[in-house]
N, C-alpha and C positions, 0 to 999 in steps of 0.2 A: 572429505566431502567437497562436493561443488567450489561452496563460497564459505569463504572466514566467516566466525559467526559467535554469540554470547548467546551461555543460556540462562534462564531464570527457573529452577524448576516451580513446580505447581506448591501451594502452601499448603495445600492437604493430598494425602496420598490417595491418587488414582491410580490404577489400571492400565487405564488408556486414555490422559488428559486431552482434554481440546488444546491445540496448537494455535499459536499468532505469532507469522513473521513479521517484524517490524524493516522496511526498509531507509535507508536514511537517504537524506537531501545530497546534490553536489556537493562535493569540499570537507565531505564529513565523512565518520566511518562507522562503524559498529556500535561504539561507543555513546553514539550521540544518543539516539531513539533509546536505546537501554535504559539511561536516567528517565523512560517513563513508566520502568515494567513495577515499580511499587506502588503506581495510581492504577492500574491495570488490575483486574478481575482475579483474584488465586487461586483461581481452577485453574486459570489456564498456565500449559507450558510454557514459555515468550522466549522467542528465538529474533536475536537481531542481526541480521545478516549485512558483512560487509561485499559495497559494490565492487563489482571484478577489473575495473579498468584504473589507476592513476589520475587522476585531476591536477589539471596546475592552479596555483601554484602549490598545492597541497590536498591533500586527504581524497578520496576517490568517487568515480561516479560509474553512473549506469549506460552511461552514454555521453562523448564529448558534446559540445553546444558553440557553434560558431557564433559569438560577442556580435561581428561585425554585421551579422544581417538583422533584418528589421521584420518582423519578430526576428528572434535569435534563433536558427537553423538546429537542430538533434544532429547527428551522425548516427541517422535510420540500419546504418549495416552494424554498428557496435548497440543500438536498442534494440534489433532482434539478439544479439548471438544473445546480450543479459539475458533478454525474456527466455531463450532456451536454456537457460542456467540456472535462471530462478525458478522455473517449471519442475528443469532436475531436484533441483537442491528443497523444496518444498516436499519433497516425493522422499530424498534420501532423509531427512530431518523427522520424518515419520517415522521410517521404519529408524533409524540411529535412537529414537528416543523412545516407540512404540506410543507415538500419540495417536490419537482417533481420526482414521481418515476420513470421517465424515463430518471431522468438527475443526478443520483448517478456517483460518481469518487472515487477512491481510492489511496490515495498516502502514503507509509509507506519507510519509511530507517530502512535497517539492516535489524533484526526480522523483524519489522514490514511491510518488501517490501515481505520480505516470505510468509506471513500470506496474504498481501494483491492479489501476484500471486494468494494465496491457493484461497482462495475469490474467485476469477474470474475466474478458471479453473473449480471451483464445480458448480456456479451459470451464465454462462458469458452472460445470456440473463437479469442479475439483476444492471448489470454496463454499463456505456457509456463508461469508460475508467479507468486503471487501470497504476499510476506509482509506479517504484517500485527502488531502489536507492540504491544501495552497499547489496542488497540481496544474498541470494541464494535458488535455489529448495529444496522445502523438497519430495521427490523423493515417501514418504509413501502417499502422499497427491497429486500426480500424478493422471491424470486418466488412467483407467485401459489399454482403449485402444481408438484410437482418435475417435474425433464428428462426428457422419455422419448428416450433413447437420447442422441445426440450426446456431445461429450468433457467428462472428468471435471477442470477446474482443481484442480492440486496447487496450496494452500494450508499455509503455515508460518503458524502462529499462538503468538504468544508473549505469556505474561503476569506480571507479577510477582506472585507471594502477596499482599505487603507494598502495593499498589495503594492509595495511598488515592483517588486522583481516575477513576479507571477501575476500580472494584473487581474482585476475581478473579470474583465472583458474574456479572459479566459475558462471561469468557471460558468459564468452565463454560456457559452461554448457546449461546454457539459451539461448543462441544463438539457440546452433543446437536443444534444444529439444523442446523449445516451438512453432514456427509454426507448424508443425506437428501435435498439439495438440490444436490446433482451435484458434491460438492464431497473430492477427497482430502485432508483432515486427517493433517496432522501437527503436533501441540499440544504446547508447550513450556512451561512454566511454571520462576520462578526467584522466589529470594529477594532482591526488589529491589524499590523502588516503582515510581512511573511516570516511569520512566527507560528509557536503553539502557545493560543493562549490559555489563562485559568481555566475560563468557558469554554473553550472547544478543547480544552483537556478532558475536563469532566462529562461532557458529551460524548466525546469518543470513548472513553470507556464504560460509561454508560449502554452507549449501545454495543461494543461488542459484549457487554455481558449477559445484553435482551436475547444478544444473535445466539447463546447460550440455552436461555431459558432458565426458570426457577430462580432463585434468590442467589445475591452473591456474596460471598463470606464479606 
């Protein structure tokens, strides 16, 4: 397949379970986001996918990030080719596991809430919901100009005040520019740096299990 990746299968026997990729932050890999899939809803499949590129000093990313500019710069040609690979690999994970393609979710921190917006801004008729957790916009990977008609991806966005490496000035960002952009916001903000905390643990799974419907085991 696409990209390296962990599964968690569903706790009750489906069919055709709802699917959630989990994508991880720079410097980290698969392994990271996985230690969430036990606070995670047990219908679903949970698939955490590692990013495609090398990270120095360690563990991989979606996209390099030049340190020395101010904000710190993406390398916009290695965040599209991800976004074409996580579009693939979303697709092959379906039919590889026979999950529900009408019940995909996307949940990433850091880089990986970046990537997962990107996801859902290019494709938002291919997701039921998209969280996305101490992010920010890559602004190249914007659409050009907004949706006329077609469906609106609900979007969980969460950010900690206290951010120092993803500042809050960033998720305020995402405030004003994603509805506009065919996007339903629901914007969470906590006192925590660039972390996952208790509370926006329990919120994020929380709501992917609404994005579900009906009760969760």
């Amino acid at each position: 397949m696409t990209l390296e990746h962990l599964v968690r299968r569903p706790g009750a026997a489906s069919a055709r379970p709802p699917l959630a990729v989990l994508l991880h932050g720079i410097g980290a890999d698969e392994t990271d986001l996985f230690a969430l899939a036990p606070a995670l809803d047990p219908r679903l499949l949970v698939v955490s996918a590692r990013a495609p590129f090398e990270a120095e000093p360690m563990g991989y990313a979606w996209y390099a990030i030049d340190w020395y500019e101010h904000p710190p710069r993406p390398d916009v040609a290695q965040a599209r080719a991800s976004l074409e690979r996580l579009l693939a690999f979303v697709g092959e994970a379906v039919e590889a596991y026979d999950a529900d393609p009408s019940q995909v979710l996307l949940a990433g921190f850091s880089q990986g809430a970046s990537m997962a917006v990107s996801a859902a801004l290019a494709r938002p008729e291919a997701f039921l919901g998209v969280a996305a957790h101490s992010g920010r916009l890559l602004h190249a990977l914007l659409p050009a100009s907004p949706p006329h008609g077609g469906p609106r991806v609900p979007v969980l966005w969460q950010h900690g005040r206290l951010d120092p490496v993803v500042p809050m000035a960033f998720g305020d960002e995402a405030r004003r520019l994603l509805p506009p952009l065919g996007v339903d916001l629901d914007f969470r903000e906590y006192a925590i740096g660039h972390e996952i905390g208790a509370e926006s643990l329990r919120d994020l799974a929380t709501w992917l299990s609404g994005r579900l419907g009906g009760a969760g085991a």
